[in-house]
PyMOL CGO cylinders between C-alpha atoms (Angstrom):
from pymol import cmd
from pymol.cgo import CYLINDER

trace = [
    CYLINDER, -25.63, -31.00, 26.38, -26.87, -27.29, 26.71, 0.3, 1, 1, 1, 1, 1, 1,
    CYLINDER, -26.87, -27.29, 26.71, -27.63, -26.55, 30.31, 0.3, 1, 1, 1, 1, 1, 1,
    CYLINDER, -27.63, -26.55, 30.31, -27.51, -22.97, 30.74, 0.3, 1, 1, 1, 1, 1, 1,
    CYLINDER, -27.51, -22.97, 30.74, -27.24, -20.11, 28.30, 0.3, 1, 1, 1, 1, 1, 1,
    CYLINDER, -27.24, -20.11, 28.30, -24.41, -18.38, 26.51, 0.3, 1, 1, 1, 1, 1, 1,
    CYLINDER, -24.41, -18.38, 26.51, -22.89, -15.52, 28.15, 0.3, 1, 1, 1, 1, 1, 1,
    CYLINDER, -22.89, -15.52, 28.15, -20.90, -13.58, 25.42, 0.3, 1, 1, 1, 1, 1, 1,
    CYLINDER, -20.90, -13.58, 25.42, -18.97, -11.12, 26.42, 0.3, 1, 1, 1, 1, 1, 1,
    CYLINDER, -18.97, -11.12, 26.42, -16.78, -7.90, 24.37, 0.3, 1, 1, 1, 1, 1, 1,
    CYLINDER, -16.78, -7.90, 24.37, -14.40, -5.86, 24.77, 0.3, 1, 1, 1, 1, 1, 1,
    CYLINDER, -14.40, -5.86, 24.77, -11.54, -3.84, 23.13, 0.3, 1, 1, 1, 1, 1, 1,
    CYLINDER, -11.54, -3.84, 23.13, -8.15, -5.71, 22.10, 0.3, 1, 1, 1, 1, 1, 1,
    CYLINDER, -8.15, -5.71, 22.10, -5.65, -6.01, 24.67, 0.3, 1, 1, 1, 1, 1, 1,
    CYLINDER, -5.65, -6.01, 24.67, -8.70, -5.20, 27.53, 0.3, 1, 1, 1, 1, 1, 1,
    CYLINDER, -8.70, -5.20, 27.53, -9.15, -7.71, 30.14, 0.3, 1, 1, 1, 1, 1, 1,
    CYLINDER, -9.15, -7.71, 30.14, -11.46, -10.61, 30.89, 0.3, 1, 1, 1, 1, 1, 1,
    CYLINDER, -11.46, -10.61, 30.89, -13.03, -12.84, 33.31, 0.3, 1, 1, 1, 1, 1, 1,
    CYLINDER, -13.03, -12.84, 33.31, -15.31, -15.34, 33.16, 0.3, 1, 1, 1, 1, 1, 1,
    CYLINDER, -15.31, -15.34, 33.16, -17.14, -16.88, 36.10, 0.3, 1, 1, 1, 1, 1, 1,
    CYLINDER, -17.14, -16.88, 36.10, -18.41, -20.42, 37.65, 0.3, 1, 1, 1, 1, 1, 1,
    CYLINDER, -18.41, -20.42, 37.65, -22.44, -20.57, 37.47, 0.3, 1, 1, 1, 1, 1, 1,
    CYLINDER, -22.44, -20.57, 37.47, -24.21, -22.40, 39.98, 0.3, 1, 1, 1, 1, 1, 1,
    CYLINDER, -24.21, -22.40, 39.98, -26.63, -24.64, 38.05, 0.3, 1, 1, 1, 1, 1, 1,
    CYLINDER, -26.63, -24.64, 38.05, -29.33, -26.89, 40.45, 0.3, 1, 1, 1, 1, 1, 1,
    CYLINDER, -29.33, -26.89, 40.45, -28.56, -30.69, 40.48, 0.3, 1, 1, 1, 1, 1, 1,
    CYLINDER, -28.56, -30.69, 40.48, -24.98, -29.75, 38.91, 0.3, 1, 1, 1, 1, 1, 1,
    CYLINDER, -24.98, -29.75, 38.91, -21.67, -30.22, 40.58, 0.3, 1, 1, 1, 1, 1, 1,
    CYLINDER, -21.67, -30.22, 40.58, -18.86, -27.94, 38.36, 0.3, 1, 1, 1, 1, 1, 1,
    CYLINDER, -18.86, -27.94, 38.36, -15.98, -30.44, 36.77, 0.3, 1, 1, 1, 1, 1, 1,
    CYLINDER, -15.98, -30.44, 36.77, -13.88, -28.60, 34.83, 0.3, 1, 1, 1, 1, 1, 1,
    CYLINDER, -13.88, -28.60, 34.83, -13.34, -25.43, 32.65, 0.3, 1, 1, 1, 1, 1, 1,
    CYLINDER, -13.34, -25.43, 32.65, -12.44, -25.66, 29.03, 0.3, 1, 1, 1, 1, 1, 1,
    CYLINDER, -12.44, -25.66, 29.03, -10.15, -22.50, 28.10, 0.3, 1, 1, 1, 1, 1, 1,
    CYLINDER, -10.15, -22.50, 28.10, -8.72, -19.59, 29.64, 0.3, 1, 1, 1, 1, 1, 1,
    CYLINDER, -8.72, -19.59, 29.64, -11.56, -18.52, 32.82, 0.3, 1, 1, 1, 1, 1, 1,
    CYLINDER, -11.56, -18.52, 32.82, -9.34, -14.93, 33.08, 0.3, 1, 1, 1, 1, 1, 1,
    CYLINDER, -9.34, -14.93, 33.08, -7.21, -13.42, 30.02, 0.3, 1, 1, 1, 1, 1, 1,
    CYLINDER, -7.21, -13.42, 30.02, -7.07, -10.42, 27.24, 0.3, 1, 1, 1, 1, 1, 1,
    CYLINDER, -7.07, -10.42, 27.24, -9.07, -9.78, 24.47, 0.3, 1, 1, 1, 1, 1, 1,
    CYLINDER, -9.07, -9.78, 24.47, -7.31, -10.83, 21.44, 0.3, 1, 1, 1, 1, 1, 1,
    CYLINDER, -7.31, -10.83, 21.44, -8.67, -10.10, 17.24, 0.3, 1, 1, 1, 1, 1, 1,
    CYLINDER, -8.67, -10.10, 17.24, -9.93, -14.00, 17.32, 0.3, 1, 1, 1, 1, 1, 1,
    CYLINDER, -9.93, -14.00, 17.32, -13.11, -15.32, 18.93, 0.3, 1, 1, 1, 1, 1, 1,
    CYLINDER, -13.11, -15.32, 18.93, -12.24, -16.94, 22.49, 0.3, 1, 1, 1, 1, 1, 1,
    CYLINDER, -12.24, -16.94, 22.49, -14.14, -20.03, 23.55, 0.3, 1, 1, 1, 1, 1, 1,
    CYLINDER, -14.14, -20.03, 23.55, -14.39, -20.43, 27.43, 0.3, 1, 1, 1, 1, 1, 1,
    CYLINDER, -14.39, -20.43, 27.43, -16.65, -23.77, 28.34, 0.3, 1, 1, 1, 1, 1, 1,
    CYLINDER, -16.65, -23.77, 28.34, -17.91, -24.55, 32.01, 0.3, 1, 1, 1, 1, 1, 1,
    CYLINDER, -17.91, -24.55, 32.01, -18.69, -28.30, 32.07, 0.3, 1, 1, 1, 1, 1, 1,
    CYLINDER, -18.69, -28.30, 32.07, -20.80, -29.59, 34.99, 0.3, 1, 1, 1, 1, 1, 1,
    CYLINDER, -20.80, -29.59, 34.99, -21.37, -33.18, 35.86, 0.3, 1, 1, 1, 1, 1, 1,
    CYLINDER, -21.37, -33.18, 35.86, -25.33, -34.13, 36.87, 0.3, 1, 1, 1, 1, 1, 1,
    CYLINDER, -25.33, -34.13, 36.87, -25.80, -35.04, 40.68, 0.3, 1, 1, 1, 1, 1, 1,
    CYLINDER, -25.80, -35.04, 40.68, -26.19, -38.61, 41.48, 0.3, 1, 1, 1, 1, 1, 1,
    CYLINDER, -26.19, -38.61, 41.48, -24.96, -39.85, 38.00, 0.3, 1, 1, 1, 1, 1, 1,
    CYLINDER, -24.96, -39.85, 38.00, -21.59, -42.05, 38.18, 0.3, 1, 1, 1, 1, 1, 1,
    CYLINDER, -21.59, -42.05, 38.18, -19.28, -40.55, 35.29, 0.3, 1, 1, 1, 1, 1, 1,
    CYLINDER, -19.28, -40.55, 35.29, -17.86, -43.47, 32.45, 0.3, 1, 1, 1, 1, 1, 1,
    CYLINDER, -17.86, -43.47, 32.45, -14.78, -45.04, 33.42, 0.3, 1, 1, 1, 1, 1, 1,
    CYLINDER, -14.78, -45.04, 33.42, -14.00, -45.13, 29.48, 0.3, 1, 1, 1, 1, 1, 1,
    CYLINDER, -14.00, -45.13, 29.48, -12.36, -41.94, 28.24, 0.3, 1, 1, 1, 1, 1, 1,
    CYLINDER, -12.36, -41.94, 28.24, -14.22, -39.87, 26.30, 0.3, 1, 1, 1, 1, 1, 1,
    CYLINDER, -14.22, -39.87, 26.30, -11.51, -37.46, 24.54, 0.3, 1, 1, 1, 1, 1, 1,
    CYLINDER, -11.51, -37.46, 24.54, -12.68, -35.31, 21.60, 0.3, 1, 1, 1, 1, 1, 1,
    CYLINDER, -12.68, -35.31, 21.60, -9.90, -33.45, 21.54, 0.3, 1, 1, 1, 1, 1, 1,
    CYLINDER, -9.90, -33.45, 21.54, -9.33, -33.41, 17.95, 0.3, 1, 1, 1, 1, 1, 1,
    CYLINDER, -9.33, -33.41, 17.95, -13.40, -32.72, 17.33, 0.3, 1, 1, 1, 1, 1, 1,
    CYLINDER, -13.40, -32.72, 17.33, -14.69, -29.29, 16.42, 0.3, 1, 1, 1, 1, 1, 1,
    CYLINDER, -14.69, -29.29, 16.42, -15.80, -27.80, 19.88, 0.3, 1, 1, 1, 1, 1, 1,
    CYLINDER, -15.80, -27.80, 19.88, -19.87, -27.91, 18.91, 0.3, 1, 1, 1, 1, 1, 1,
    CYLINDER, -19.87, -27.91, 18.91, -19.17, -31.49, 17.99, 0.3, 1, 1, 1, 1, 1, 1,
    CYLINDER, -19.17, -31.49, 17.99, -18.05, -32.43, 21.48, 0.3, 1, 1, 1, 1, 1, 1,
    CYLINDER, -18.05, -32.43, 21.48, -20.53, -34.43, 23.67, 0.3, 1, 1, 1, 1, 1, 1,
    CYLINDER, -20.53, -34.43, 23.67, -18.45, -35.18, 26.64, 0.3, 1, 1, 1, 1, 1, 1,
    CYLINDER, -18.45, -35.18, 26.64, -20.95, -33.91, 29.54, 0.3, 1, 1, 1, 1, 1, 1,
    CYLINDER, -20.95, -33.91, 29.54, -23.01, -31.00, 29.91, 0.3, 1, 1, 1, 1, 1, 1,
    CYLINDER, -23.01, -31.00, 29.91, -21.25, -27.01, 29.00, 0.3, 1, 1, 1, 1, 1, 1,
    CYLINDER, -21.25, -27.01, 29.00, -22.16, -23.64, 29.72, 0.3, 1, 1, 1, 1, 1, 1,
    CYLINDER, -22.16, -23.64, 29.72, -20.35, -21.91, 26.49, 0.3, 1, 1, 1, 1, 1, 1,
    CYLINDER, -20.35, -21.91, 26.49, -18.61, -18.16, 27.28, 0.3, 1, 1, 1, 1, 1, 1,
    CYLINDER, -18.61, -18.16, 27.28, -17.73, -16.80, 23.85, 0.3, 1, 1, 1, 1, 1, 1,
    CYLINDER, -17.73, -16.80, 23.85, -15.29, -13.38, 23.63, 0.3, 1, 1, 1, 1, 1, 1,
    CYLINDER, -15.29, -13.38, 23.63, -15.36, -11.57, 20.83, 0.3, 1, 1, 1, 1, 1, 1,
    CYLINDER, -15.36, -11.57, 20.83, -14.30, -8.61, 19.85, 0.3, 1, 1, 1, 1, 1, 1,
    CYLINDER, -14.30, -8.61, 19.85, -16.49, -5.73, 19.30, 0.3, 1, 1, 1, 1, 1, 1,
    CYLINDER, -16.49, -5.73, 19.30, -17.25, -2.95, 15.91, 0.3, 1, 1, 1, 1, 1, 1,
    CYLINDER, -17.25, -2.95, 15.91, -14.00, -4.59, 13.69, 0.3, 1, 1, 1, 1, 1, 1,
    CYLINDER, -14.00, -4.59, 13.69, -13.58, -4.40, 10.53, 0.3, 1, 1, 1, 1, 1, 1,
    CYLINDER, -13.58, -4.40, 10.53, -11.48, -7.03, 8.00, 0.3, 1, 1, 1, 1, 1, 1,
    CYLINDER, -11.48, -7.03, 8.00, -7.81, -6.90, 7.43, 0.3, 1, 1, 1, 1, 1, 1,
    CYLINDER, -7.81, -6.90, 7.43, -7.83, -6.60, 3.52, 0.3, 1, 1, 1, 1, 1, 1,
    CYLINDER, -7.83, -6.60, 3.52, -4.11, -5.82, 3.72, 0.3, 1, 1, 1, 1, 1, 1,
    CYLINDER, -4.11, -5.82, 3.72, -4.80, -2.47, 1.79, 0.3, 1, 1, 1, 1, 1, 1,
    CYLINDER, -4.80, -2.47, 1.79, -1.57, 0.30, 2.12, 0.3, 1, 1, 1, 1, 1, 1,
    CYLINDER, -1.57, 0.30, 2.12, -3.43, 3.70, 3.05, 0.3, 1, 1, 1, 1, 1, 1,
    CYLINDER, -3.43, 3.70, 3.05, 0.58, 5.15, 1.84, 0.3, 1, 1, 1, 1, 1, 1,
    CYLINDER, 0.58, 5.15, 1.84, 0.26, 3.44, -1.10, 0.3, 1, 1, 1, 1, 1, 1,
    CYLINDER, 0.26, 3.44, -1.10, -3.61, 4.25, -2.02, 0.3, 1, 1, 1, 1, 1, 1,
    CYLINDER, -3.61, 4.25, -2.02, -2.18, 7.95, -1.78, 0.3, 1, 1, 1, 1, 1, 1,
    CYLINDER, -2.18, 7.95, -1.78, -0.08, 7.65, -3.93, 0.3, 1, 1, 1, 1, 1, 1,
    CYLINDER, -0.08, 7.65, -3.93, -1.64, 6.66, -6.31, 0.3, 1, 1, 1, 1, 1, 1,
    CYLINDER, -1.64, 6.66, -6.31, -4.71, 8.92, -6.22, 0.3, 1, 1, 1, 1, 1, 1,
    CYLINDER, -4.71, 8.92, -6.22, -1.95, 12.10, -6.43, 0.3, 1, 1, 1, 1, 1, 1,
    CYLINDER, -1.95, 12.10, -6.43, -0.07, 10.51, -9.25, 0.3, 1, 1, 1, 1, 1, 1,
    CYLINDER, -0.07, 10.51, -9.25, -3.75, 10.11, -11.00, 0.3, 1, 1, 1, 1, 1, 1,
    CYLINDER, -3.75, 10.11, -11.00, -4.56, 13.41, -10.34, 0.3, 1, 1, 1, 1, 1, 1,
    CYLINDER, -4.56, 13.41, -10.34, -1.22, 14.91, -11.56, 0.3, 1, 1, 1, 1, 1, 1,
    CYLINDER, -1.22, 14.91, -11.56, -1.88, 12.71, -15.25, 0.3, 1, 1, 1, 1, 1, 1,
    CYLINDER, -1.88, 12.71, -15.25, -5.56, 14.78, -15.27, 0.3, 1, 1, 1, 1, 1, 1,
    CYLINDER, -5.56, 14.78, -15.27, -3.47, 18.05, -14.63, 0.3, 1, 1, 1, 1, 1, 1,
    CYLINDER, -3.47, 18.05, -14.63, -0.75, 17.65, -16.82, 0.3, 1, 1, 1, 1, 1, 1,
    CYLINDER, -0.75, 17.65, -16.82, -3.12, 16.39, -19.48, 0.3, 1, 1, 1, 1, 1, 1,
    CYLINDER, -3.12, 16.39, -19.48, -5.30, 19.78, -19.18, 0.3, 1, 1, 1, 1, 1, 1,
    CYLINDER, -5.30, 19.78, -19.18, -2.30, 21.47, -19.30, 0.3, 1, 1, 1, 1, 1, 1,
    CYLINDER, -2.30, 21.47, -19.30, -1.12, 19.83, -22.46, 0.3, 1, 1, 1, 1, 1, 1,
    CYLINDER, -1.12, 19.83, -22.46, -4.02, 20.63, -24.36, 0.3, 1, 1, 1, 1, 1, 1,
    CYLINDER, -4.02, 20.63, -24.36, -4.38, 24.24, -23.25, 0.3, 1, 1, 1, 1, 1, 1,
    CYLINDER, -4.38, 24.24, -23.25, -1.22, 25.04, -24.60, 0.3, 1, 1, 1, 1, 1, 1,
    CYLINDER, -1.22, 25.04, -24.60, -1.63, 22.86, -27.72, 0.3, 1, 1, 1, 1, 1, 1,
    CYLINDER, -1.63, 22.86, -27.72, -4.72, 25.20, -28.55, 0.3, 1, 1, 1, 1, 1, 1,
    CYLINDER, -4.72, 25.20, -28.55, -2.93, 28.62, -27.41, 0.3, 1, 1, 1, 1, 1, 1,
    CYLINDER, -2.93, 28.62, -27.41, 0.24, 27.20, -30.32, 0.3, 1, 1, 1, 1, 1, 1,
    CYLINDER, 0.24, 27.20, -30.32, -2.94, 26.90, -32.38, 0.3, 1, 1, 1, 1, 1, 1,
    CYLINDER, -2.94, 26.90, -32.38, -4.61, 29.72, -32.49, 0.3, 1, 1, 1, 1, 1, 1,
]
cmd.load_cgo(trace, "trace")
């Protein structure tokens, strides 16, 4: 369950993070899902806080959703840090080198084509 609000934070790949701890009333911290401290990377980071509520005995049976998607998970009560990175565009896998290339060699065909039939009307006239 929800009990406090996202914090999302950005940054330039390769920058440095931290996350931090919140202190939530009737909460006691438990554990932290994910890297608290690390470096922005081209992938969405999930950091999760999960708290335990005061007063409440945990389940003695396991609860691991380890192989469940991380919204799916229902295994006490998270505080959700997500890292993204900022102003990215796609990797299309487009060549720049080879785009050049072949915008020169396209404009050298329209040259060499003018060219062609200039002197075709010159032999002409």
């Amino acid at each position: 369950n929800k009990i406090s609000d996202d914090v999302v934070k950005s940054g330039n790949v390769g920058d440095a993070y931290t996350t931090e701890q919140k202190t939530i009333a009737s909460y006691n911290f438990k554990e932290v899902q994910g890297s608290a401290t690390g470096t922005f990377t081209d992938q969405a980071q999930t950091v999760t806080y999960v708290y335990t509520k005061n007063n409440v005995t945990p389940s003695t049976k396991p609860n691991d959703h380890s192989d469940a998607p991380e919204s799916s998970k229902g295994n006490g009560n998270k505080n959700k840090s997500t890292l993204e990175k900022k102003n990215t565009l796609p990797q299309t896998g487009d060549n720049e080198g080879l785009s050049m290339i072949g915008m020169i060699s396209g404009l050298f065909l329209i040259f060499g084509t003018i060219v062609m039939i200039l002197f075709k009307r010159k032999r002409q006239d």
